[in-house]
N, C-alpha and C positions, 0 to 999 in steps of 0.2 A: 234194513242194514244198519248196521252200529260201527260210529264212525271215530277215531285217533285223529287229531289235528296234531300234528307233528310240527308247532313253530306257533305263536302266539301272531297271528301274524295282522295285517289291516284288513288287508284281501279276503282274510277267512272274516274277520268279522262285519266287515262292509258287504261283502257277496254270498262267502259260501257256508257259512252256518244258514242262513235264509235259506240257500238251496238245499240243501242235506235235507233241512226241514221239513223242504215244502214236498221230501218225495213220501209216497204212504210207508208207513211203519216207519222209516228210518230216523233217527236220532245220534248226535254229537255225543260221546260218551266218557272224550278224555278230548286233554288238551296237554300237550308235552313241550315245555319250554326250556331254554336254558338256563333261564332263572326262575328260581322255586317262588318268590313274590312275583313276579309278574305272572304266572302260570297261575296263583293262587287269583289276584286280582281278577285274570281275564274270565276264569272260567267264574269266579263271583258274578262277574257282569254281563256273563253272557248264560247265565243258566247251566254251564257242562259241571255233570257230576262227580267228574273224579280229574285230579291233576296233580304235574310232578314235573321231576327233570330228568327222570329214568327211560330210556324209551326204551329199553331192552323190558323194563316192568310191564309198559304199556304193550308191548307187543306178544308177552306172555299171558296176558290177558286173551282165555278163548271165546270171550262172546265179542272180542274186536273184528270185523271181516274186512275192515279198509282203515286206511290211511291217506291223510290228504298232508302232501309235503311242501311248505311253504315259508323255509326257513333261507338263511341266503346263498345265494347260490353253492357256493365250496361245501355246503354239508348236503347236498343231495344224493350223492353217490353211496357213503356212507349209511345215509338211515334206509334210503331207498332198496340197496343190498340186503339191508337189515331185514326190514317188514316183508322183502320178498323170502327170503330165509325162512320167514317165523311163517311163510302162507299167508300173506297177509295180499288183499289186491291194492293195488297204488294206483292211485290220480295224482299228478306230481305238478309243481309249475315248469315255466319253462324260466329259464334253459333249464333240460335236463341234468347236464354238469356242466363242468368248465370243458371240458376236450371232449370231440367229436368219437376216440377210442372209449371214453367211459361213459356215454353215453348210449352207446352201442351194447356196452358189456352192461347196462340195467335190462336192456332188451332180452338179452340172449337170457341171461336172470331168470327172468321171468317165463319167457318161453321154456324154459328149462323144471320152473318151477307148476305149472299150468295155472299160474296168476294171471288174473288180469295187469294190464301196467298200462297206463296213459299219460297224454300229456294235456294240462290245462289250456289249451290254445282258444280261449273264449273268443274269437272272431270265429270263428266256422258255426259259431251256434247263434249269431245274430241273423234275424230275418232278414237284414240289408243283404249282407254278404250272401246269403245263400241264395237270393231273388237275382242279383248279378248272376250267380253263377248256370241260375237256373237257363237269363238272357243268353247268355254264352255257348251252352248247353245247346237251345232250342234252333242255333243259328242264327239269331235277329242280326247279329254283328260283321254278320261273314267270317270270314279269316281274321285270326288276332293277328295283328301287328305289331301293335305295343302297349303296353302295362302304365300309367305311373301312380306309384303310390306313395303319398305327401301325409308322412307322420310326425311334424313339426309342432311339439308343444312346448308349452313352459311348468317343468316338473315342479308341483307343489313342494313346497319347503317342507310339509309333514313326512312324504315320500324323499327325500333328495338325501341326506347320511350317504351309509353305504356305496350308494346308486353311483354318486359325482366324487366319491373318496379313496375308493377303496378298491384297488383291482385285484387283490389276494381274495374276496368276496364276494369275485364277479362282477365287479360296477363297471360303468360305460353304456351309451346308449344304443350300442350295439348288441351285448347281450340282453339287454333291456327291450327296445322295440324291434331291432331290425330281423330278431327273431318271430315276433309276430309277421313282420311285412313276409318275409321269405313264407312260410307255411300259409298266410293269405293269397301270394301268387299261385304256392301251388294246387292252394284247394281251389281257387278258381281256373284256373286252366287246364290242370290233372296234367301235369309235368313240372319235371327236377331241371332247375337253371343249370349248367355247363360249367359256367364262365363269370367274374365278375369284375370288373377295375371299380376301383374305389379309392375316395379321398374323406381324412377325417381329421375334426379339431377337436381343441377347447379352448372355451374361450375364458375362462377361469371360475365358471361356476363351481369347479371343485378342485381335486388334486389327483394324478395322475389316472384317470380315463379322459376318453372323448368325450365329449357331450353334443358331437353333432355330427352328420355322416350323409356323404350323398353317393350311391353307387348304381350303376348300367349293370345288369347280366345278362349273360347271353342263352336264349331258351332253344333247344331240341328242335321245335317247330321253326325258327328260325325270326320268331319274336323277340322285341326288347325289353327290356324292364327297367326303369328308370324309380330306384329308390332313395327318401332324404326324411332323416331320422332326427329329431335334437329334442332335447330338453329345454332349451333357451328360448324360444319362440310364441311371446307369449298371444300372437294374433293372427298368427299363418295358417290359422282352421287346417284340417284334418279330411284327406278324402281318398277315392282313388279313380283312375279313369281307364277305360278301357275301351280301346280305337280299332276296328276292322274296317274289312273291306268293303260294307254294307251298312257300316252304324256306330256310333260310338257310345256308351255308358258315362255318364258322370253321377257318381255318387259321394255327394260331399256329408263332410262330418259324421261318415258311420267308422270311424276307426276308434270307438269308443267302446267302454263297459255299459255303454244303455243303450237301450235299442229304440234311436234318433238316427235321423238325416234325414234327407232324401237322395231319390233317384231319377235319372233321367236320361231315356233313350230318344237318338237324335239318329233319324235317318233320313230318305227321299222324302219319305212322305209327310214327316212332321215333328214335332219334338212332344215325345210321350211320357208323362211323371209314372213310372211304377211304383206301384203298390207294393209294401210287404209287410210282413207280423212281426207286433212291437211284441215280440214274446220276453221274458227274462234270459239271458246269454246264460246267469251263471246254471238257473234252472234243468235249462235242456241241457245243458254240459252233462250236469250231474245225472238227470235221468238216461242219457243215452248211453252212460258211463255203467250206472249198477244195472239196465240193461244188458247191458257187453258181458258183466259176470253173470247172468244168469242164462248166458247165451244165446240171446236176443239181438242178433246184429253187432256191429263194431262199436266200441267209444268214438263221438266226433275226431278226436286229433290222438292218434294209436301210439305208441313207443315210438315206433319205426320215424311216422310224422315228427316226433320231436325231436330225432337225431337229426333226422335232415332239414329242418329249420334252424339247427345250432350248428351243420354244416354247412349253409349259407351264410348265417352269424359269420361264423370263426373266417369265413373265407375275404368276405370283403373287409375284416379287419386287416389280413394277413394281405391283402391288397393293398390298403390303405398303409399300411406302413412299409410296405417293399415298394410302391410304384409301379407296380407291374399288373396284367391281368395274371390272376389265379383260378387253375380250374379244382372246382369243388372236391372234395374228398368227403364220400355220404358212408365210410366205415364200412362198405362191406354190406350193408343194408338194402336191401332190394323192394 
């Protein structure tokens, strides 16, 4: 598969150029930035053979079969329209877009077009996360009860621009992580939160977003969720835990891009460290992704997944600043 990097971006060069790479035949073939020297630079230093600031060029291009969009958030909708247009499949980051309606409307896009279209949710492709999910799965835990997931870091200065600046861009650390947290509840439980009340700040690491968030949902089964998101935190490790009627999960520090932590089931009988595979997240993303277009099963984290992870986002922001609980609005999406 011959792959468009649509955004010059860190992510693509830290994780998913390696991944592209590492799948057989496939290769990075363009990189499309909004500035023509930085496009020129990256693809110098990263080996891609052609680049620009045209992506309507790049998408006219018929030996391109995908697109990886990873520009910031407000131009997603935009190119990702685009590449579906031209037949192009999309693996997109999250958030999809800034609103829950245009996020939906890439879906429908796509469905429409008979493209593939995903969302980059690299937690469902970590061996931690999926070995919980499996615990959960098998019963060890009994009845969930409650969720909590502690995503508190201190966002490196090289990432932070945008991210703590800029809300016309999508910054806050809401569309940032809480978007992950919401789609890791659901891929582990295999249910859509309801409900959410939420409270958020900043504390001046930047200029108009939050940079830090702690919100309760309410889950279908009749479980809690107890989520808390920052940028600021430069020691609060990173985990999540998962309590039933039978056992409890703690798996600290896998809420990362590397596949670290550990895991530990605690029940009558003992406290048991599980095992799981230290695979590459961005790797299996990618492979289960151009899988999906050749018809081989789903991509890890679908369209659909990403609207409703950005309808959780949007919800406990929209909580956070009315004070009130808000129930979810997942666009229409099923």
């Amino acid at each position: 598969m011959r792959w468009a990097l649509v955004g010059a971006s860190t992510i693509a060069s830290q994780h998913m150029i390696r991944a592209i790479r590492a799948q057989a035949g496939s290769e990075v073939a363009r990189v499309v930035s909004g500035s023509r020297d930085r496009a020129e630079a990256y693809a110098r230093e990263h080996g891609i053979p052609a680049f620009g600031t045209d992506l309507n060029e790049a998408l006219a291009d018929p030996a391109i079969d995908a697109v990886y969009i990873s520009t910031t958030n407000e131009k997603h909708l935009k190119q990702a329209l685009a590449a579906i247009a031209a037949g192009k499949h999309v693996l997109c980051e999250k958030p999809l877009a800034m609103t829950v309606p245009d996020a939906a409307a890439m879906v429908r896009a796509a469905d429409e077009a008979g493209v593939t279209f995903a969302t980059n949710h690299h937690l469902r492709c970590s061996g931690s996360h999926r070995a919980v999910r499996a615990l959960i799965r098998e019963g060890r835990v009994g009845k969930v009860l409650s969720v909590r997931v502690f995503h508190a870091v201190h966002l490196p200065e090289n990432l932070q621009g945008w991210r703590i600046n800029s809300a016309a861009e999508g910054g806050g650390v809401i569309p940032d992580i809480t978007v992950h947290d919401a789609d890791v509840v659901r891929f582990l439980l295999d249910e859509d939160p309801v409900s959410v009340v939420a409270q958020a700040t900043s504390s001046g690491m930047g200029q108009g977003v939050e940079d830090s968030a702690m919100s309760v949902w309410a889950m279908p089964s009749g479980a809690m969720v107890m989520s808390h998101e920052s940028f600021t935190h430069p020691f609060a490790g990173s985990g999540l835990e998962v309590h039933g009627t039978q056992g409890s999960i703690f798996a600290r520090g896998v809420m990362t891009q590397k596949p670290v932590g550990e895991i530990e089931l605690v029940d009558t009988a003992d406290r048991h460290a599980i095992p799981f595979d230290a695979h590459d997240l961005y790797i299996t993303g990618v492979a289960e992704f151009e899988a999906a277009v050749r018809g081989e099963g789903s991509p890890a984290a679908t369209g659909i997944d990403g609207v409703k992870s950005l309808a959780v986002a949007a919800a406990v922001r929209e909580a956070a600043e009315a004070g009130t609980r808000v129930t979810i609005n997942y666009g229409g999406m099923k």
